[in-house]
C-alpha positions in Angstrom: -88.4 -19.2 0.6 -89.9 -17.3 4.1 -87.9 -18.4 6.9 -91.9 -20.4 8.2 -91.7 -22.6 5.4 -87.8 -23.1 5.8 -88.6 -23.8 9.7 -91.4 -26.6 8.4 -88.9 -29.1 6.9 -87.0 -29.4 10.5 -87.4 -30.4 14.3 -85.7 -30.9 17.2 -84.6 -34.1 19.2 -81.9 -35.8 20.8 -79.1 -36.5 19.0 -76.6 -39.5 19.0 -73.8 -37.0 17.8 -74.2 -34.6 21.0 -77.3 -33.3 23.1 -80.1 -32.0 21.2 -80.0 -32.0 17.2 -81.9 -31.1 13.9 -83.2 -33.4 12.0 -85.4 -33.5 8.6 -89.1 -33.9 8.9 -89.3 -34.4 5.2 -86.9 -35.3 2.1 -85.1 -32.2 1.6 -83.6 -31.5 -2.4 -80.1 -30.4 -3.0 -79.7 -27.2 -2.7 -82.6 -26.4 -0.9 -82.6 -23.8 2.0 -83.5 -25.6 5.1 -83.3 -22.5 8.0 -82.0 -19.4 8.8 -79.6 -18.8 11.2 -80.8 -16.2 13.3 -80.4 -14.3 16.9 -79.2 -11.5 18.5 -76.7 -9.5 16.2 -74.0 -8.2 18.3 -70.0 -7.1 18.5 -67.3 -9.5 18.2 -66.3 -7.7 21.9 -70.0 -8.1 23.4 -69.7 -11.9 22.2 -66.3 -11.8 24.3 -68.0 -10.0 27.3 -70.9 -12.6 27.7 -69.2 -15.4 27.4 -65.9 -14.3 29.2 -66.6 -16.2 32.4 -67.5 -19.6 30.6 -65.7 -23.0 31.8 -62.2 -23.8 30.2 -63.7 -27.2 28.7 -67.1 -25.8 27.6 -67.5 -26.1 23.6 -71.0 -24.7 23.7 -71.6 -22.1 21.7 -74.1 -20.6 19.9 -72.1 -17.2 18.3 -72.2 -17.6 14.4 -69.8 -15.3 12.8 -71.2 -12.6 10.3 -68.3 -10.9 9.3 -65.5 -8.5 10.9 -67.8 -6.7 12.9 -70.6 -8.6 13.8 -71.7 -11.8 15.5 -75.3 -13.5 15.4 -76.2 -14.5 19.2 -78.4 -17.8 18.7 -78.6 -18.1 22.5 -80.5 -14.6 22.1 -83.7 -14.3 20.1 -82.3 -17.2 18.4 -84.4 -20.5 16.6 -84.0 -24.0 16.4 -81.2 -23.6 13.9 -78.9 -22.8 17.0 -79.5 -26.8 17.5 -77.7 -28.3 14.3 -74.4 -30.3 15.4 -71.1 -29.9 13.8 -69.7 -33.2 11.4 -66.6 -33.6 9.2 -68.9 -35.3 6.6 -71.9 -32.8 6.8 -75.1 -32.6 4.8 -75.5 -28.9 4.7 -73.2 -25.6 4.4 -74.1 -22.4 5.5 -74.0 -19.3 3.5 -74.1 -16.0 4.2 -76.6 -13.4 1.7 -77.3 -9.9 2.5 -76.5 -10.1 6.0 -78.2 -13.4 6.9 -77.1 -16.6 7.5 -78.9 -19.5 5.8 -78.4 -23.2 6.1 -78.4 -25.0 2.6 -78.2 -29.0 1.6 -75.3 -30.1 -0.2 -77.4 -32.8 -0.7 -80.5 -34.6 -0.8 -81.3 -35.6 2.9 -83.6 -38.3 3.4 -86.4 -38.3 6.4 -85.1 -38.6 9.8 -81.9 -37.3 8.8 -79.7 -35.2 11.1 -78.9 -31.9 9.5 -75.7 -30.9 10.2 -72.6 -28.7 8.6 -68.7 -28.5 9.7 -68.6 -25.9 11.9 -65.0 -24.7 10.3 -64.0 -23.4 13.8 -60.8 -21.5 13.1 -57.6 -21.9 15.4 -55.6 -19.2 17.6 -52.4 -18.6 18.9 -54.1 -18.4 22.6 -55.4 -21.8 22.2 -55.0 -24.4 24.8 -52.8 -27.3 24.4 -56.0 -29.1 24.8 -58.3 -27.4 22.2 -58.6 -30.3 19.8 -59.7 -32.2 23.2 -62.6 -29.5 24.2 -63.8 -29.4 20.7 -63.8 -33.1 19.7 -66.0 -34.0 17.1 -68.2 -36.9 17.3 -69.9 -37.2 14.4 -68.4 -40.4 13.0 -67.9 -40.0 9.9 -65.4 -41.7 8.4 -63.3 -39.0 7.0 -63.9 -37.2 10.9 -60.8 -35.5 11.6 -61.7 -35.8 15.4 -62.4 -32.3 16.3 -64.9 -29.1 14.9 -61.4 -27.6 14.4 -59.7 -26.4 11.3 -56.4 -28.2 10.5 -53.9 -26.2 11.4 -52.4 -24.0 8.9 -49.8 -25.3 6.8 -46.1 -23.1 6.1 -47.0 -23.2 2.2 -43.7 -23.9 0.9 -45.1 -24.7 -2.5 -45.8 -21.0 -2.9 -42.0 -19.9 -2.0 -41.1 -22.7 -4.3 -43.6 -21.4 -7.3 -41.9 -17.4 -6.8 -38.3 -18.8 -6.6 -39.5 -20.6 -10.4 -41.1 -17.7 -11.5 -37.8 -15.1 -10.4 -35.8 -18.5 -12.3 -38.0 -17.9 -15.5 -37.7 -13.8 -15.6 -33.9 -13.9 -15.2 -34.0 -16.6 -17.9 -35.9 -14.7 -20.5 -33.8 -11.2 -19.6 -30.8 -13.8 -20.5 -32.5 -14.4 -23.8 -33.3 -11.6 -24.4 -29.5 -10.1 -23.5 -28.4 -12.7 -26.5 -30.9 -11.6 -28.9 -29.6 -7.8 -28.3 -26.2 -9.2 -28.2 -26.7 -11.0 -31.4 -28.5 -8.5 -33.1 -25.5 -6.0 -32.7 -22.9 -8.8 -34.0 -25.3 -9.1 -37.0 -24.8 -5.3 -37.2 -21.3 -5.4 -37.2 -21.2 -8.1 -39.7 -22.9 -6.2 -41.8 -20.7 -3.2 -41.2 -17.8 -5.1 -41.5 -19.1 -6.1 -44.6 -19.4 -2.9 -45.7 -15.8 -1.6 -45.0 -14.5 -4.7 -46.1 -15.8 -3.6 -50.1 -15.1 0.0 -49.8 -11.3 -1.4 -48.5 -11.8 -3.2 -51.8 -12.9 -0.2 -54.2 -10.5 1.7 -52.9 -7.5 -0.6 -53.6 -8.8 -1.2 -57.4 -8.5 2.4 -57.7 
């Protein structure tokens, strides 16, 4: 779909989540493509240099990350898709093909919908104590987890616990494995005892 016709199916207004937002000028499928993402493709350190001198408590943004070495400037060049707010409970996901960034529907939006996707902000170690506070989220959802953050990162104890039962499992089957070689050589000298035992035997008849 050209990024015209994708542009038809949206418009901008005022939103109740925050400032200006997108919503759907007609029903939209599942699945469907509703905008491009687009702007200015920059560094990750020119995104840093223009908005170094921002205030500590501004949330507004409009860098969309590409991958490791690029950024997509929305403030520059960019198109109404710059406009859709985040939720926790969103109608749309964006995905990334050949270098673009499209927004998609998760599913079927009526008319006069808000378009909107989580913004999957990811945390640092630099943060503020206050981060969660500058990027609340207000989209009221009822699974809203009351900011445009990421949960923080879990210690995934569940994955030392899964390597300590894997180790338990290998040392287990080499001790298995031990008493089959260990058995296997007291079969053999059974059998060899067995042996011995009739040529003892032959010998005494003799």
């Amino acid at each position: 779909m050209k990024s015209s016709a994708v542009s038809s199916l949206i418009r901008v207004r005022r939103s109740k989540i925050h400032g200006t937002g997108v919503f759907a000028k007609q029903a939209i499928r599942k699945g469907a493509r509703v905008t491009q993402y687009v702007g200015e493709h920059i560094s990750h350190a020119e995104a840093d240099r223009r908005y170094e001198n921002k205030a500590h408590d501004d949330n507004h943004t409009f860098l969309f990350t590409l991958d490791a070495r690029t950024v997509i400037d929305g403030g520059s060049g960019g198109s109404s898709a710059r406009f859709i707010n985040h939720s926790c409970d969103p109608n749309c996901e964006t995905v990334i093909d050949k270098k673009r960034v499209f927004v998609e529907a998760v599913r079927a939006i009526r008319v006069g919908e808000e378009i909107c996707y989580d913004y999957m902000i990811e945390r640092d170690k630099s943060d503020s104590p206050d981060i969660d506070v500058i990027f609340a989220c207000r989209c009221g959802s009822k699974n809203c987890r009351g900011t445009m953050l990421l949960p923080p990162k879990k210690v995934r104890r569940k994955k030392k616990s899964a390597k300590k039962k894997s180790a338990k499992k290998t040392s287990v089957k080499k001790k298995s494995l031990k008493k089959k070689v260990a058995t296997k050589k007291a079969a053999k000298k059974k059998v060899v005892t067995k042996k011995a035992a009739k040529k003892k035997a032959s010998a005494s008849r003799r």
